[in-house]
N, C-alpha and C positions, 0 to 999 in steps of 0.2 A: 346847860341851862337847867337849873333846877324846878320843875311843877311847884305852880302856884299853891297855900295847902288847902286852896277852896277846890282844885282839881283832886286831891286826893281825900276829904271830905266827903265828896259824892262820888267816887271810887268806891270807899268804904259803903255807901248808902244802897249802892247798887250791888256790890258784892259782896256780902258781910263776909263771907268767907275768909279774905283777905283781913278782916278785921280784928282775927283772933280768936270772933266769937264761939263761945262752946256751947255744945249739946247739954238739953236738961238733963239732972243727974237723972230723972226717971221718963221714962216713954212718956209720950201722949200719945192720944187716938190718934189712927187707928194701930200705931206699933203695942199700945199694950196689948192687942190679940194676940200677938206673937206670944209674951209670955206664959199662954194656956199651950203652947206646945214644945214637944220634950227638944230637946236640943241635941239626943241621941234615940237609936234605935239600937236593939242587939242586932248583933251580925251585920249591922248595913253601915257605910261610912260617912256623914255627914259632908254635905256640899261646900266651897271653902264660903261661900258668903248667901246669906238669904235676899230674896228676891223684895224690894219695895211693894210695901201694902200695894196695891191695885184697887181701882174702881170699875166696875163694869155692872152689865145687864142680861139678863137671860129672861127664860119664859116666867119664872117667879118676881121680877122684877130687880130694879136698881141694889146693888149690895156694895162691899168692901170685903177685900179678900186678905188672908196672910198665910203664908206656906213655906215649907223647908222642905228641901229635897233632901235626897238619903240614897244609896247608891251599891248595890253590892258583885263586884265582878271575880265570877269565876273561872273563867277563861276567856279567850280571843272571842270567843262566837255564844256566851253566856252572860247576860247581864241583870240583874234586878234592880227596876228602878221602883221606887215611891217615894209619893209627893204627901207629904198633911198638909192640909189647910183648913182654916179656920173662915166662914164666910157667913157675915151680917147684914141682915137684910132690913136691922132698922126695928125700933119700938113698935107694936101695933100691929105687924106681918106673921099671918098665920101657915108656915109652911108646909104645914099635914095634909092636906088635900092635892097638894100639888106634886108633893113627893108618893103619894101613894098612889098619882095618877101616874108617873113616871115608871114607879115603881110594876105597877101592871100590864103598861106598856113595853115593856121591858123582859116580862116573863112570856110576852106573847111572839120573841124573835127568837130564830129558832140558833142552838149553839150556845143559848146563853141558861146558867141556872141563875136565878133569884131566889132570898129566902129573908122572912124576916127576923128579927132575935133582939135582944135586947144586948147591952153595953154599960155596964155599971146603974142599972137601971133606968136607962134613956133606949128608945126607940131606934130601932138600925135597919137598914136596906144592906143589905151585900148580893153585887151584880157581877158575875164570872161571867166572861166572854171566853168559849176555846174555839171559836169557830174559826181562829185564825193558827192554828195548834197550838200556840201559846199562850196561856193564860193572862187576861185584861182583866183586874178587880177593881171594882169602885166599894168602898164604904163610905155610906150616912148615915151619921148619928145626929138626931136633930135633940138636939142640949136644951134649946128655948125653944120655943115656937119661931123665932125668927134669927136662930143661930144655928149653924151648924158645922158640924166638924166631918172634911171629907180627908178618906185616904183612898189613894187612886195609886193602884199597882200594875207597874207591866212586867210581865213575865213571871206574877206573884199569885199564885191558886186564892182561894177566900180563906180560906184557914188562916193560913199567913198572913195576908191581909187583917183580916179582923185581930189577931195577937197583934199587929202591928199599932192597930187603933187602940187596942187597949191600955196604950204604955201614957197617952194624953190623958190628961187631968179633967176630965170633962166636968167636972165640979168645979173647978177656976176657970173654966171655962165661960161655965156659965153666971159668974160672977163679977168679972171682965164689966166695966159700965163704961160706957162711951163719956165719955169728958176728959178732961187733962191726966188723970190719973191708973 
């Protein structure tokens, strides 16, 4: 029995997939934040596939995320992980107060060093945790007032960490505009 073609009609409508249909030749939001980060690091080995932008919330408010993981092993019981992400918190969101209250609150836990520096002349947090023997790094670099680019390392000292954030374009980064393009 061969389906009617008004059943495979809204087949098609429902799954475009099925339809043939292709991807635009260029991102739209929010995949174009991906292309403000590097698609390698040195010494670390790229994840086989990147993680779907993300929506989410936190104490600074509602954002959109995009991140690549990267991955470096040197033996059975040695692993270096880091993640970059890129996360927008929206036109009009002034992130500086909120990060600098983190950032304070964060120097006040004990095991942990905090320091401030700059990143191709944008404003940085780097947060070492060894309280656990092995070094947890977080970097922010806040690019816009209401963008920012984090790299989060486990088992990565800040040194490392920060060379690691320095290989992201934070200049396309911040140039990156929310719309189709």
């Amino acid at each position: 029995m061969r389906p009617q073609r008004w059943v495979l009609a809204a087949l098609f409508t429902v799954f475009p997939a099925f339809s043939g249909a292709v991807p635009p030749d260029k991102p739209v939001w929010p995949l174009t934040l991906r292309e403000g980060l590097p698609a390698t690091l040195p010494g670390y080995a790229p994840a086989p596939s990147d993680p779907l932008p993300e929506e989410s919330e936190n104490e600074m408010g509602p954002y959109v995320e995009v991140s690549r993981f990267f991955q470096r092993i040197e033996s059975q019981t040695s692993v270096h992980q880091f993640r970059v992400a890129i996360q927008d918190y929206g036109s009009g969101k002034d992130l500086v107060a909120a990060l600098r209250k983190a950032f304070s609150d964060a120097k006040q836990t004990g095991g942990v060093e905090a320091r401030e520096l700059e990143i191709s002349g944008r404003k940085a947090f780097v947060v070492t945790d060894r309280s656990s023997g092995r070094p947890t790094t977080l970097v922010t670099v806040l690019v816009t007032p209401s963008r920012l680019v984090l790299g989060q390392g486990a088992n990565v000292p800040g040194e490392e960490a920060v060379a690691l954030v320095k290989n992201v374009d934070l200049a396309k980064v911040a140039a990156i505009k929310k719309g189709t393009s």
